[in-house]
Backbone as ProteinMPNN parsed JSONL, in Angstrom:
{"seq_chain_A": "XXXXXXXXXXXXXXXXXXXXXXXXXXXXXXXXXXXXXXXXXXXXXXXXXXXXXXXXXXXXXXXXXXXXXXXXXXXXXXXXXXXXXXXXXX", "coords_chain_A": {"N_chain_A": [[-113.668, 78.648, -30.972], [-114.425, 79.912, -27.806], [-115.988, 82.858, -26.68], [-116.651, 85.6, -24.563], [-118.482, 88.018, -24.117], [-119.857, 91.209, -24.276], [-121.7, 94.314, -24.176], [-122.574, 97.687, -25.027], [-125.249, 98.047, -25.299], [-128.492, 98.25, -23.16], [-129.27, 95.931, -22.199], [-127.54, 94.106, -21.841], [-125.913, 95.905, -20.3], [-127.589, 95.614, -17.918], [-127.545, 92.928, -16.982], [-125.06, 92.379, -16.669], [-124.785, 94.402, -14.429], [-126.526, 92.876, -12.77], [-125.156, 90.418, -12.44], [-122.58, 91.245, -11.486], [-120.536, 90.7, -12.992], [-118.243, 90.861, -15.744], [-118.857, 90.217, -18.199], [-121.565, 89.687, -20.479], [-122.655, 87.837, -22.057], [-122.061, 85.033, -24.366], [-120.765, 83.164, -26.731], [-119.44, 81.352, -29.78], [-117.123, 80.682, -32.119], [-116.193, 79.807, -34.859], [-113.593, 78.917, -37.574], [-112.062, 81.34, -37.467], [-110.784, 84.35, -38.434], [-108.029, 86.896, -39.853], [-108.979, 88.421, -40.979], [-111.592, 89.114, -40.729], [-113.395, 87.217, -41.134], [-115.179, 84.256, -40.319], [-117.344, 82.221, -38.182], [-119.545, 82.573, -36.277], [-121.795, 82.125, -33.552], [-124.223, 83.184, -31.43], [-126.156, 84.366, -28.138], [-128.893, 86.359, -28.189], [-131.043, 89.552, -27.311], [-133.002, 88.23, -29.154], [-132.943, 85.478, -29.175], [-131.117, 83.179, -30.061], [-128.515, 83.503, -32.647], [-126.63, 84.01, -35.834], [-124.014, 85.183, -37.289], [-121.391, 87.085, -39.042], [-117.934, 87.134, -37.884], [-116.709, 89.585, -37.956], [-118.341, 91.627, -38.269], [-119.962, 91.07, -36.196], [-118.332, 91.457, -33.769], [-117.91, 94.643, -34.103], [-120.357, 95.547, -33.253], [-119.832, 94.224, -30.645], [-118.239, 93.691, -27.666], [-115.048, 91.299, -26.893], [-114.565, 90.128, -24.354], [-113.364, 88.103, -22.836], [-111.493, 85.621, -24.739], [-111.363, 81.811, -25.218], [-109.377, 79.508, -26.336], [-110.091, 75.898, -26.41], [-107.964, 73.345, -25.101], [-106.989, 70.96, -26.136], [-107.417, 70.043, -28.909], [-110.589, 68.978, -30.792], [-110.173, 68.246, -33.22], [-110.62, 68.476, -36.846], [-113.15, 67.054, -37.706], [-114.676, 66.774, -35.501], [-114.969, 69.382, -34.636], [-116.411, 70.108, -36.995], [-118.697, 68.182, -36.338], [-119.664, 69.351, -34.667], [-120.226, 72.105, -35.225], [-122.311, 71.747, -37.41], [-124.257, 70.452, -35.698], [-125.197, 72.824, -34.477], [-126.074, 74.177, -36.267], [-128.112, 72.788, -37.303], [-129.602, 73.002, -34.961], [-130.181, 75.591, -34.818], [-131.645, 76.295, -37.006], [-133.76, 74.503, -37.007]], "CA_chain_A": [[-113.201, 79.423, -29.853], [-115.397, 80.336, -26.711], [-116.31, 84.095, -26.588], [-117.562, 85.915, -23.539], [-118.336, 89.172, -24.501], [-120.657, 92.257, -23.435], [-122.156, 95.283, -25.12], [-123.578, 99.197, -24.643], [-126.924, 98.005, -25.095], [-129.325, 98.119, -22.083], [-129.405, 94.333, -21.877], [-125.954, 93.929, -21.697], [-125.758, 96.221, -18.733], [-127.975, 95.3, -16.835], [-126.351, 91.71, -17.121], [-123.748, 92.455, -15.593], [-125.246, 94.5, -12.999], [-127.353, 91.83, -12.179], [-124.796, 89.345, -11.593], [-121.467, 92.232, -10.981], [-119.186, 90.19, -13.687], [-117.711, 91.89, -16.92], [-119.621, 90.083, -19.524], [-123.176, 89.639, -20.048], [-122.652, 87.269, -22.963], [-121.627, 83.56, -24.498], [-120.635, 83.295, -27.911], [-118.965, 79.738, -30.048], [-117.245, 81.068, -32.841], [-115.477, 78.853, -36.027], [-112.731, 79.118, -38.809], [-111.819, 83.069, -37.131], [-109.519, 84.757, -39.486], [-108.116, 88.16, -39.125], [-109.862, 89.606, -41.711], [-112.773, 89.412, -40.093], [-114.354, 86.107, -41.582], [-115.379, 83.075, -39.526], [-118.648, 82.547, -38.053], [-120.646, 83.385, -34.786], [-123.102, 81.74, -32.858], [-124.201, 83.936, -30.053], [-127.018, 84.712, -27.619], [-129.372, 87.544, -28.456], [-132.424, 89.436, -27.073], [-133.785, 87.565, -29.731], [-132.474, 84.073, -29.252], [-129.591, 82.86, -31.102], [-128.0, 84.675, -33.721], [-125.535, 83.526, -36.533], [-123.206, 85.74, -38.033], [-119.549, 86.914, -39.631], [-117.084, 87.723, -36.676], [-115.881, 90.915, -38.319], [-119.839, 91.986, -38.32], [-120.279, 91.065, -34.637], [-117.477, 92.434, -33.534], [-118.517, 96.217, -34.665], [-121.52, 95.518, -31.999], [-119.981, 93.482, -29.04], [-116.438, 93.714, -27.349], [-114.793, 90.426, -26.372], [-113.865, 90.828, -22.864], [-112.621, 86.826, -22.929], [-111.464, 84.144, -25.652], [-110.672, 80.596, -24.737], [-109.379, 78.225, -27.504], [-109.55, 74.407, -25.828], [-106.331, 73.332, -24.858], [-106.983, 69.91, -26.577], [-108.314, 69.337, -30.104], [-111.262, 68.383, -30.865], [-110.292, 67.733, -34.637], [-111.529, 68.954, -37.949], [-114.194, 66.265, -37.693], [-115.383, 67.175, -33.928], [-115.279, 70.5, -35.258], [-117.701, 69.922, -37.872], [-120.137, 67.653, -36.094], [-119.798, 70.614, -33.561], [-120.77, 73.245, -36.347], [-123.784, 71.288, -37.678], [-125.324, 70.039, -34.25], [-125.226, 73.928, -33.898], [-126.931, 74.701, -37.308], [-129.497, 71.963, -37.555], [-130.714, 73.172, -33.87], [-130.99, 77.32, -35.12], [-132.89, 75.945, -38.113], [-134.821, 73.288, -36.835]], "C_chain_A": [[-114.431, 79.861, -29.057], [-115.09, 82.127, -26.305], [-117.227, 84.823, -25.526], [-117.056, 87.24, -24.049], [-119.549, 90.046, -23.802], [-120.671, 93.64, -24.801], [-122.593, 96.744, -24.578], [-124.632, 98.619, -24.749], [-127.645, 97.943, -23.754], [-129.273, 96.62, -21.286], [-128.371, 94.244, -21.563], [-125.402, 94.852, -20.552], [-126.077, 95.873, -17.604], [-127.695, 93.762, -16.279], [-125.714, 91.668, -16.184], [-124.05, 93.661, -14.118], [-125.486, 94.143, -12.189], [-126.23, 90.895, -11.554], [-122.758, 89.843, -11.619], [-120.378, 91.053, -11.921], [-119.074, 91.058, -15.013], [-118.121, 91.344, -18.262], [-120.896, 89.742, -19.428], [-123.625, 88.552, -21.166], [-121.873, 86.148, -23.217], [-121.552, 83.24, -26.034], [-119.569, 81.779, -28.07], [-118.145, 80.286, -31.301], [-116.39, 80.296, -33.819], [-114.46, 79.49, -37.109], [-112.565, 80.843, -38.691], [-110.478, 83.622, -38.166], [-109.352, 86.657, -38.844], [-108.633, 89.604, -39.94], [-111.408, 89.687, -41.9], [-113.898, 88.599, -40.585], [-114.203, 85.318, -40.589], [-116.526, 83.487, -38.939], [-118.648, 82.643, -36.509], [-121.778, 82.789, -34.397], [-123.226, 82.193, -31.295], [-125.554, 84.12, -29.71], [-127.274, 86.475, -27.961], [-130.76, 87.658, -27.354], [-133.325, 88.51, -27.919], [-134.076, 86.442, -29.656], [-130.997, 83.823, -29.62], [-129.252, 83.254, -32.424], [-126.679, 83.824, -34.336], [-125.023, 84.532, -37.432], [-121.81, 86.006, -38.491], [-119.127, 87.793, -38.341], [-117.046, 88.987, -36.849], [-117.172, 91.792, -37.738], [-120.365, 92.037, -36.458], [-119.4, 91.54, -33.623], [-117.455, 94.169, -33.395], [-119.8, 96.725, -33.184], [-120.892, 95.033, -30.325], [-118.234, 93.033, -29.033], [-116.331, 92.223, -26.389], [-114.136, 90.759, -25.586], [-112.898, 89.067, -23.089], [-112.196, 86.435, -23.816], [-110.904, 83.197, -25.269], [-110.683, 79.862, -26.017], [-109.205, 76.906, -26.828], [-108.251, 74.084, -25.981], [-106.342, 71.818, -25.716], [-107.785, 70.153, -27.931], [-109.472, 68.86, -30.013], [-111.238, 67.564, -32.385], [-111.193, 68.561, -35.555], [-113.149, 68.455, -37.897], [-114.897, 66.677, -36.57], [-115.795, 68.202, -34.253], [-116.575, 70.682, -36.243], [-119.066, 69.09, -37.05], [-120.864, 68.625, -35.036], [-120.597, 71.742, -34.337], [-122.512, 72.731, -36.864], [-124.404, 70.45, -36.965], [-124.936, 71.718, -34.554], [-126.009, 74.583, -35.492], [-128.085, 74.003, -37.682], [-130.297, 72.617, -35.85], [-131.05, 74.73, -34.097], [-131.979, 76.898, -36.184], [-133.717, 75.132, -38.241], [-134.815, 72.084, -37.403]], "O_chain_A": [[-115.442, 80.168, -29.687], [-114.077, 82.506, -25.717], [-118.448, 84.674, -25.588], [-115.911, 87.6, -24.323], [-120.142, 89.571, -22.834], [-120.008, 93.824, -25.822], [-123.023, 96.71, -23.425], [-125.185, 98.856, -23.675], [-126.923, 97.221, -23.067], [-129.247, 96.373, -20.08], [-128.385, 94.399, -20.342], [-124.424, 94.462, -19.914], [-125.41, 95.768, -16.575], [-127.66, 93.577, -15.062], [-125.762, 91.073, -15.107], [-123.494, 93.586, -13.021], [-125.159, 94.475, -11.05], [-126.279, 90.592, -10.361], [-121.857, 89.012, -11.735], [-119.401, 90.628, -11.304], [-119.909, 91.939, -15.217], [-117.799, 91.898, -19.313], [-121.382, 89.491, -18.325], [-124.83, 88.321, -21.268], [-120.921, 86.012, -22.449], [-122.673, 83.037, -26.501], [-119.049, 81.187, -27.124], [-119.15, 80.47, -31.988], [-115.387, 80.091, -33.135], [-114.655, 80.661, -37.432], [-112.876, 81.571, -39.634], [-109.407, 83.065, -38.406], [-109.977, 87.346, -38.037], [-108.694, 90.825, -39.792], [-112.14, 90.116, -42.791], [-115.069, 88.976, -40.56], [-113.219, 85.471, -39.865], [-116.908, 84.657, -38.969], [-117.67, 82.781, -35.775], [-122.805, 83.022, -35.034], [-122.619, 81.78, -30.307], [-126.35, 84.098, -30.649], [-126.485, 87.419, -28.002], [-131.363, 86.749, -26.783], [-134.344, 88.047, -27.406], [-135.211, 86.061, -29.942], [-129.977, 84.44, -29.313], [-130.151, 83.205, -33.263], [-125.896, 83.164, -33.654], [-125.701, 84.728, -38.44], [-121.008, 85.089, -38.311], [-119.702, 88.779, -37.882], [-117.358, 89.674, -35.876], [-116.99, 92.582, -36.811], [-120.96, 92.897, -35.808], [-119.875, 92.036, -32.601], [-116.893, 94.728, -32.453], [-119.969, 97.738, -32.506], [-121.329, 95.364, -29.223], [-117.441, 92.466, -29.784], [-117.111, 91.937, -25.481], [-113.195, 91.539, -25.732], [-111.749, 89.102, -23.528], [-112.64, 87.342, -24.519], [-109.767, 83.423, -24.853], [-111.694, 79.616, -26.675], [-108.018, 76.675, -26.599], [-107.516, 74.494, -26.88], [-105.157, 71.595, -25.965], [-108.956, 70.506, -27.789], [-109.6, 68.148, -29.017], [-111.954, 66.615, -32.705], [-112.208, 69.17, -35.215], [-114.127, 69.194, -38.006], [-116.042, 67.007, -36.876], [-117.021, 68.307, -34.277], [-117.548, 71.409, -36.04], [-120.24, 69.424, -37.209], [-122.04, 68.707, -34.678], [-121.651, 72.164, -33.86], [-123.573, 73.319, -36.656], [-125.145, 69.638, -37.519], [-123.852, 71.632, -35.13], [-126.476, 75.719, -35.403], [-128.987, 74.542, -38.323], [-131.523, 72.615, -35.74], [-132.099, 75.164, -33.62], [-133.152, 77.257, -36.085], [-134.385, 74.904, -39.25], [-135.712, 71.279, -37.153]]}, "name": "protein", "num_of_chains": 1, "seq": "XXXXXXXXXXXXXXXXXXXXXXXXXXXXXXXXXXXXXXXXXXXXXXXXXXXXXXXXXXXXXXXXXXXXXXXXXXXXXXXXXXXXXXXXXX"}
């Protein structure tokens, strides 16, 4: 699922100051459950950041979510997940 989200932090205001829309953020997130497992790949001051939804959530309010209207498949899904973990870990 595609996550546009935004935060109290400084950065995250001025974000959206900067360019007057309601999120300041871009998030990818996998296997979401509602008890607050599934993972997170999101933009940070730091870089890119991987963590548990439930966990990122606590920090940063989803103003959007888009689930693709088409499948990509379990398999798409996965080659999607690890192209996205071989490039945070080099």
């Amino acid at each position: 699922m595609f996550l546009f989200t935004t935060s109290d932090l400084i950065g995250a205001k001025a974000i959206r100051f900067a360019t007057n829309a309601p999120t300041s953020h871009f998030a990818v997130s996998f296997d979401e459950r509602k008890d607050g497992f599934g993972i997170v790949f999101h933009s940070s001051f730091h870089g890119v950041g991987i963590e548990w939804l439930g966990h990122f959530t606590k920090r940063n309010k989803i103003v959007f979510a888009l689930r693709p209207k088409t499948s990509i498949g379990l398999c798409g899904e996965e080659e999607l997940y690890q192209a996205l973990v071989q490039n945070f870990y080099g």
